[in-house]
LUMZA-718562 format. One record per residue (C-alpha): residue number from 0; x, y, z. Coordinates in steps of 0.001 Angstrom, whole numbers. Example, Ala and Ser with C-alpha at 12.3 -4.5 7.8 and 13.67 -1.06 7.14 Angstrom:
residues 2
+-----+---------+---------+---------+
| num |       u |       v |       w |
+-----+---------+---------+---------+
|   0 |   12300 |   -4500 |    7800 |
|   1 |   13670 |   -1060 |    7140 |
+-----+---------+---------+---------+
This chain:
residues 100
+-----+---------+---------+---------+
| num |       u |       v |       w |
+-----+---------+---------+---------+
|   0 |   38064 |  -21894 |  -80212 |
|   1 |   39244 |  -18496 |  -80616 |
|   2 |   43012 |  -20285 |  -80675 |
|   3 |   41929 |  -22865 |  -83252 |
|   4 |   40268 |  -19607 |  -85614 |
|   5 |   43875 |  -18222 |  -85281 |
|   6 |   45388 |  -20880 |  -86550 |
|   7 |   43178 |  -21465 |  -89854 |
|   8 |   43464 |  -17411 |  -90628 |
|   9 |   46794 |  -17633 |  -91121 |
|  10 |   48000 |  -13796 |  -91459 |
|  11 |   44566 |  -12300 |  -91265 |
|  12 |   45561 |   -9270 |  -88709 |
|  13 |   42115 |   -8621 |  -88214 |
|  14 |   41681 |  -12286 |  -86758 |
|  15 |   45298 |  -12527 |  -84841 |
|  16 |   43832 |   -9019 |  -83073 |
|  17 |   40721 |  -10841 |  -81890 |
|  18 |   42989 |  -13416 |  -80593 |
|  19 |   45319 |  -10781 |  -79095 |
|  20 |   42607 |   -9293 |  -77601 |
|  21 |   40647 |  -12519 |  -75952 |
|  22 |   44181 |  -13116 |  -74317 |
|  23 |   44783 |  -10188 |  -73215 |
|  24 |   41600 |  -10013 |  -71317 |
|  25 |   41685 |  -13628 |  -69801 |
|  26 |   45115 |  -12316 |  -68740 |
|  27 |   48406 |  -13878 |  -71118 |
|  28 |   49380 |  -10505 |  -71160 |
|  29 |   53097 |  -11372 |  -73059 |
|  30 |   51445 |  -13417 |  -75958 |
|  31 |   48619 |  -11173 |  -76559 |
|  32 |   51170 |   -8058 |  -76647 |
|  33 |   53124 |  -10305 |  -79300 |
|  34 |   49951 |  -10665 |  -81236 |
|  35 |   49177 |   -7182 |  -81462 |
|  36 |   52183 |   -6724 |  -82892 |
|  37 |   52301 |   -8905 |  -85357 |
|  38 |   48953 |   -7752 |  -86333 |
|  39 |   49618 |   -3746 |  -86125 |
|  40 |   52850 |   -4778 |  -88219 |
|  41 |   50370 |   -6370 |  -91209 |
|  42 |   47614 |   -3575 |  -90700 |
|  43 |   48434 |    -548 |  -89381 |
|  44 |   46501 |    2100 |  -90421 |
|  45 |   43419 |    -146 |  -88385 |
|  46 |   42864 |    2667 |  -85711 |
|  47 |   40970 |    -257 |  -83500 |
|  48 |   43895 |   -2508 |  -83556 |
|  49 |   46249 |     -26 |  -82688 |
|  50 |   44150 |     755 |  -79381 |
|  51 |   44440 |   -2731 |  -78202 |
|  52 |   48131 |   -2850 |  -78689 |
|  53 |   48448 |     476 |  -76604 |
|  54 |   46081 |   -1332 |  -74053 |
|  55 |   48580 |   -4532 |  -74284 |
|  56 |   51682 |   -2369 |  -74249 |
|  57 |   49931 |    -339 |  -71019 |
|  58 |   49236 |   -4189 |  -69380 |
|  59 |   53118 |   -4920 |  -69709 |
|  60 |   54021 |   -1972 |  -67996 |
|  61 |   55337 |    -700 |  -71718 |
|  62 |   53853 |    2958 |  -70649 |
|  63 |   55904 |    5239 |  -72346 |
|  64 |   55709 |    3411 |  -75533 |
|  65 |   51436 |    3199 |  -74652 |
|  66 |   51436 |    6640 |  -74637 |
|  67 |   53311 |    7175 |  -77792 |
|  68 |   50854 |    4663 |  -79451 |
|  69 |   48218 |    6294 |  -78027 |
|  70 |   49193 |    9951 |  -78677 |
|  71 |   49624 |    8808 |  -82582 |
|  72 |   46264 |    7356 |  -82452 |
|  73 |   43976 |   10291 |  -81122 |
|  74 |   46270 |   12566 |  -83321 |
|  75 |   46203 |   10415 |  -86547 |
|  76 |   42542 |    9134 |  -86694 |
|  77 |   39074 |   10037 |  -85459 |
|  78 |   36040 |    8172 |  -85133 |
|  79 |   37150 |    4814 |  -85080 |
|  80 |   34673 |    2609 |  -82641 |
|  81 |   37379 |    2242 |  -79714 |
|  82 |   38240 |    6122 |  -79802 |
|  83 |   36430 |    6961 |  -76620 |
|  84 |   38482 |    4177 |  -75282 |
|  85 |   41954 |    4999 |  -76304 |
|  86 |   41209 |    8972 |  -74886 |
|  87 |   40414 |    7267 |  -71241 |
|  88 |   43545 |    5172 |  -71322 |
|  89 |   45512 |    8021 |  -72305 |
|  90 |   43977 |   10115 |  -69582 |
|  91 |   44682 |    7764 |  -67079 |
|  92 |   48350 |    6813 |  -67906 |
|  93 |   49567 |   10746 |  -68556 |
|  94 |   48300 |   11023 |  -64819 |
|  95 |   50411 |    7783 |  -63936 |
|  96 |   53612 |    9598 |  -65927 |
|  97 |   52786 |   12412 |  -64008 |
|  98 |   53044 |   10805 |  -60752 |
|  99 |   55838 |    8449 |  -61195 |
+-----+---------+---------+---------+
């Protein structure tokens, strides 16, 4: 279903994040992080769909460039709905940097 709504929106990044998203969490990590992308690249001042790309770019082993995303995000924008989110992801991958 969610594949199909992809498909009739077209360019709508708000709908090829949802689809990026559902992927990501039933585990096509690749496609979703191509998604998220694509829909960052058509909307990105959404703080929300910036998140899940740092999530997808974390889930490809893409840390560095996670943390950048991330470190943008809580700098840029506050009190966007997946804020508390995006400051536990970044918590947990500076202490993965820090280790590695």
């Amino acid at each position: 279903m969610a594949k199909k709504s992809n498909e009739l929106a077209g360019d709508r990044p708000e709908v090829i994040d949802t689809y990026g998203w559902i992927l990501l969490h039933n585990g096509d990590k690749k496609k979703a992080l191509t998604l998220l992308q694509d829909s960052v690249s058509k909307a990105p001042e959404n703080p929300d769909i910036r998140y899940h790309l740092a999530q997808a770019m974390y889930d490809n082993g893409k840390y560095q460039q996670s943390k950048k995303e991330l470190d943008r995000l809580l700098r840029d924008y506050s009190g966007f709905s997946e804020q508390a989110a995006a400051a536990k992801l970044l918590t947990k991958l500076s202490a993965q940097l820090e280790i590695n």
